[in-house]
Structures are given as structure tokens and as C-alpha cells.
N, C-alpha and C positions, 0 to 999 in steps of 0.2 A: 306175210312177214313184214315185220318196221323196218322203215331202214336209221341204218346204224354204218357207223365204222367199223372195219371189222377191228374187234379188242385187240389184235397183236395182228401186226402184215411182215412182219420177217420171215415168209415165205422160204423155203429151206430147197424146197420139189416140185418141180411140174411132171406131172404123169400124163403120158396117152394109152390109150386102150389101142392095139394093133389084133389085124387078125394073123399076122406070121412075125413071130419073134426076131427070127434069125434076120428077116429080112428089113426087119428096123433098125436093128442095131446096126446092120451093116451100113444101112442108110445113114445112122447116126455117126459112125466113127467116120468114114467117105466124107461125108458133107460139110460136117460139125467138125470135125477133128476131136467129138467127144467120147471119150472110152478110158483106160477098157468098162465092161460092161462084166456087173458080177450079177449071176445068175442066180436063181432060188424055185423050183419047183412047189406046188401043191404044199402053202401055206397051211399051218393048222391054229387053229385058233383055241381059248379056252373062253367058258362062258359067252358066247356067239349068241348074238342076236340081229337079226334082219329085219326090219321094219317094225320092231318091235316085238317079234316074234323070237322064241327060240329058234337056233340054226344049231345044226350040225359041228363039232368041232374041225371039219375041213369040209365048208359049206358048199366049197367052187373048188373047179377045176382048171388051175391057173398055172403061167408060169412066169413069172417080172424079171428084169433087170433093171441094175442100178447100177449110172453110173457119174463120176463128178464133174461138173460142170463152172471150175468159179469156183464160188460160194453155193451154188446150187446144185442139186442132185436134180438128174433125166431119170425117169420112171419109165419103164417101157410094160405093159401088161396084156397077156395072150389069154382069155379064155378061152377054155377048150371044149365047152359045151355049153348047153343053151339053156342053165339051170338058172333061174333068177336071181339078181345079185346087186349090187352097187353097180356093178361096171357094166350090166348091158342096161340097167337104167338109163344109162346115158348112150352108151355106144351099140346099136344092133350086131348080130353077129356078122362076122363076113366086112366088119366097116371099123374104120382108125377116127380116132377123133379125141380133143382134150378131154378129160377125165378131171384131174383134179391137183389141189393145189397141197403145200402140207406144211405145217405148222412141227415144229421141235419145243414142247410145253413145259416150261418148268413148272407149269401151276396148270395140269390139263383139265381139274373141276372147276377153274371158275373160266376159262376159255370154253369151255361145253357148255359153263351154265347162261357166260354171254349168247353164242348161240341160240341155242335153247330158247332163252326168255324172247328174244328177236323172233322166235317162232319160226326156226330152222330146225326140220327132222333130222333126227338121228338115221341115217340109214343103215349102217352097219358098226357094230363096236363088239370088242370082245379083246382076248388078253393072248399077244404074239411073244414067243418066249417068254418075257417074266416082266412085261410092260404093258398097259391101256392102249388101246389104239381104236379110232372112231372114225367113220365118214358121216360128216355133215352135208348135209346136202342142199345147196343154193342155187340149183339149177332151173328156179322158174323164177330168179332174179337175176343172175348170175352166167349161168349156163354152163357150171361146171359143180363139184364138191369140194369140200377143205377137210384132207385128212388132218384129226388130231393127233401126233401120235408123244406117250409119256415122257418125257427126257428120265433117263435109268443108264447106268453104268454098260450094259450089255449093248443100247444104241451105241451110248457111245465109241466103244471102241469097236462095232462094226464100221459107223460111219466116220471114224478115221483110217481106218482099211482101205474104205474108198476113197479118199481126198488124198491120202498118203502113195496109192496105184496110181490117179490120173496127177498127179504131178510130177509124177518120175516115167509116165510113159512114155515109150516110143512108139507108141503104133502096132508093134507086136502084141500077137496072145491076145486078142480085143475082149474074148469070150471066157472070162473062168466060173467056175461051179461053184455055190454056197453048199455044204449040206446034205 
């Protein structure tokens, strides 16, 4: 890979891979004082591809949390098996470690196509509810991935759910369910 800058660093998310859910978050609200944390099970995706491969429309078996931090979203992410994927690419099972960083695209074909030309694999991309969404992968520069994901009406007003929770929280309810 060239090196470059990355096209756009307004960084939106940090994500770590965890092997117990429950017990990061609680880590996270404890330590951080950052919550609540909204939950979302087994992800489905449309049009899935892994490594350039076709994948499955629910490729992995996963469970994340999100929650607001600032300006930035805390990404918490549990796989639940040892099915190959973006996330034990970097994190083995049973082991926490950063994962990746994320991007909010108003223009996500020419941020992919910077990438790209830089000579950063796609590792995973495919369409989550009715937006693009991609991990880049810059982990033998880098040592983590940059998720792309589309800016669309439907982010939006999920991720003011979350900023709109962690600014009016107290500490209560840390843990609610997406879906």
C-alpha cells in the first residue's frame, strides 16, 4: 500500500472486538461514564461480500453496541463463533483488542475509491438496512480497519437516538435493545 492521507479523518467511531459483551459495556459506562449503550444482535446484510467473495446475507454471528461519546460513537462488538470475518482478522477468539475506526460518507464511492487506489482491500462490504457499508482494511500499515459506512436518512436519525440518549443520561438503563 502508498502512503497517502487518509481522504477524510473526521473519524465518527472507534470499535473494539470483545469476547463478553455485557462485560465491556459495563466496563465502559463504570470507567468512561460512557452509555447508555444500544444494543443490536445478528446483523444482516444485503449483497455481502468477504474478501471479495460472496458471503451470506447474515455472514457472522455477532452482537455490537453503540454508544455516544462527544462527538464520537464507542463500538463494542462480540462474535459468537469462529466463522471468518473482518473482526477475527484482527481480534482472535476469546481476545479484546481495537478493531476499527469509521467514517460517516457523504460521497462513500470516491472515499472507497481513495482507498482502493492506495491499495487497501476491501474486506467486507455489503448493504445494512438501505445504506453501503465497507471495511477497509489497513492493518499491515495501520493495525486496525476504517469502516465506510453511507451517510442516508435511516443513519441518520438512528445516530441521533444515540447522541440525543447519551446527553440526557443519567446512568440508568445503560443497556437498551435495537430490533
Amino acid at each position: 500500500m502508498s502512503l497517502m492521507p487518509f481522504p477524510e479523518r473526521d473519524f465518527m467511531q472507534m470499535c473494539w472486538v470483545v469476547p463478553d459483551l455485557d462485560a465491556a459495556i459495563d466496563h465502559w459506562t463504570r470507567c468512561a461514564g460512557v452509555g447508555p449503550f444500544f444494543v443490536f444482535d445478528k446483523p444482516s446484510y444485503s449483497n455481502a461480500m468477504y474478501r471479495g467473495q460472496p458471503a451470506p446475507d447474515q455472514p457472522f454471528d455477532i452482537s455490537a453496541a453503540i454508544a455516544q461519546a462527544g462527538h464520537t460513537q464507542i463500538e463494542l462488538i462480540c462474535q459468537h463463533d469462529d466463522a471468518p470475518s473482518m473482526f477475527r482478522d484482527l481480534v482472535p477468539a476469546g481476545q479484546a483488542g481495537f478493531h476499527h475506526t469509521a467514517l460517516y460518507c457523504e460521497d462513500f464511492d470516491a472515499q472507497l475509491a481513495a482507498y482502493t487506489a492506495a491499495g487497501a482491500e476491501v474486506a467486507f462490504s455489503g448493504i445494512m438496512i438501505d445504506f453501503r457499508t465497507c471495511w477497509v482494511d489497513l492493518s499491515a500499515t495501520l493495525g486496525f480497519m476504517v469502516e465506510l459506512v453511507e451517510a442516508n436518512p435511516t443513519a441518520d436519525m438512528i445516530f441521533k437516538q444515540f447522541s440525543d440518549a447519551a446527553a440526557n443520561w443519567d446512568g440508568s438503563d445503560p443497556i437498551r435493545r435495537l430490533g
